[in-house]
C-alpha positions as CSV (number, residue, x, y, z in Angstrom):
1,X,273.5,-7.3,-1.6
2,X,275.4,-10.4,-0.3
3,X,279.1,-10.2,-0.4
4,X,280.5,-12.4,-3.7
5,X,281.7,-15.3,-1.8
6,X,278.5,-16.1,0.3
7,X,276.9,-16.5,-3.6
8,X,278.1,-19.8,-4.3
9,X,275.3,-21.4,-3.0
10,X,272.8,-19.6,-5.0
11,X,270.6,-21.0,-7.2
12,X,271.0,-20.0,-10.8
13,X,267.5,-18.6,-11.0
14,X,268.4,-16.1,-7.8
15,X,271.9,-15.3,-9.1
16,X,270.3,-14.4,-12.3
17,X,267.7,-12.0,-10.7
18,X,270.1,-10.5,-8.8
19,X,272.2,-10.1,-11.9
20,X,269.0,-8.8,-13.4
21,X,268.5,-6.3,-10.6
22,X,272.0,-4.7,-10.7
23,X,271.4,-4.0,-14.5
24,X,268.1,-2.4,-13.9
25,X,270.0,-0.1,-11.0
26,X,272.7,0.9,-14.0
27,X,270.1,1.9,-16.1
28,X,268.6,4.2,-13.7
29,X,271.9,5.3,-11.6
30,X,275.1,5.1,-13.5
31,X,277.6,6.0,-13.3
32,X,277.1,9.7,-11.2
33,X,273.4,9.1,-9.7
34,X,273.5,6.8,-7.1
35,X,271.8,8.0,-4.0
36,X,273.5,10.1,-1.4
37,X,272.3,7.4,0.9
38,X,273.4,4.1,-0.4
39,X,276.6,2.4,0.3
40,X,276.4,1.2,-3.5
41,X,279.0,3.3,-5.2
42,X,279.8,2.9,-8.9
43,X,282.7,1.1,-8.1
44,X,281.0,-2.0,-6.1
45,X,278.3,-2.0,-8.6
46,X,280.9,-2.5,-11.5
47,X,282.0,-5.3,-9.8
48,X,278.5,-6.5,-8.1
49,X,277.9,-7.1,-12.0
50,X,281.1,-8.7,-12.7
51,X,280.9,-10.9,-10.0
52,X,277.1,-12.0,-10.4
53,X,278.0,-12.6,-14.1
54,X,281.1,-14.6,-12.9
55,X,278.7,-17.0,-11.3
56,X,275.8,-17.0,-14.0
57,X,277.7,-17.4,-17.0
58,X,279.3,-20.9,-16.7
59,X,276.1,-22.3,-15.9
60,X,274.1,-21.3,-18.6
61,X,272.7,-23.8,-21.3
62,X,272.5,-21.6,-24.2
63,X,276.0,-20.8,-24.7
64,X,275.1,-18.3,-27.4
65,X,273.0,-16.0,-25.7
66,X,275.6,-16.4,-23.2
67,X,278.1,-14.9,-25.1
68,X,275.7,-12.1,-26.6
69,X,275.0,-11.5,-23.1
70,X,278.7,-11.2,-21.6
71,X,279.4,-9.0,-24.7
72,X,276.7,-6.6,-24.1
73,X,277.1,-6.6,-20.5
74,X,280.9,-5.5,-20.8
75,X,280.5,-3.2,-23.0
76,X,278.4,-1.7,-20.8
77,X,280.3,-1.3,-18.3
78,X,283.6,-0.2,-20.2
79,X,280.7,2.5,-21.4
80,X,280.4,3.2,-18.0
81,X,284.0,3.4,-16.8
82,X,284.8,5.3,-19.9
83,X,281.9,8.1,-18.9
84,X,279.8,7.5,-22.0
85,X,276.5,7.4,-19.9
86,X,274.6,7.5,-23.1
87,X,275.6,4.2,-24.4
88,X,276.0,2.3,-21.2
89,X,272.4,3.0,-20.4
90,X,271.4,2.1,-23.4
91,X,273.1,-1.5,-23.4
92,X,271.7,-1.4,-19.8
93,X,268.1,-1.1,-21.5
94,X,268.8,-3.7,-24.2
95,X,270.0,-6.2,-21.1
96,X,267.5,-5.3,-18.8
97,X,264.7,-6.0,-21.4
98,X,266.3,-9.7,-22.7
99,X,264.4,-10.8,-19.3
100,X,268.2,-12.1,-17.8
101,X,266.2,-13.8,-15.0
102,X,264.5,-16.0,-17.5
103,X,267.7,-17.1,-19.0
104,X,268.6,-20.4,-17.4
């Protein structure tokens, strides 16, 4: 993926389906499954999401499902960091399923 600050110029329909993306890879890989051959670690996806969701956020309409969204999308990660696989994955699911791409 791009590096944050070449982002800015994204539309909000790609930065959401990248933001979309990066949740459907921390369903599947975090935070102790990402492939041996990937440069992705757990720690540049954390903030991959982060930073995708830094640029997303202000520019969403609905601020309510913007809020329902951060919420869920941090407590994933602080799942994550905290090693409670079960429960990140599962907020991972939840996000993953509200279609974020679709959000704007």
């Amino acid at each position: 993926m791009p590096k944050a600050k070449f982002r800015g110029a994204m539309s909000l329909r790609e930065t959401l389906n990248d933001l979309e993306g990066a949740i459907s890879a921390a369903w599947t890989n975090s935070p102790d499954e990402y492939p041996d051959w990937s440069s992705w670690t757990f720690e540049t996806h954390m903030a991959d999401l982060r930073d995708l969701w830094k640029l997303a956020e202000p520019r969403l309409r609905d601020r309510e499902v913007a809020q329902q969204v951060g919420s869920d999308l941090m407590k994933m990660i602080a799942a994550f960091e905290s090693g409670d696989k079960a429960t990140g994955r599962n907020l991972a699911g939840k996000l993953y399923n509200r279609q974020i791409s679709k959000l704007s």
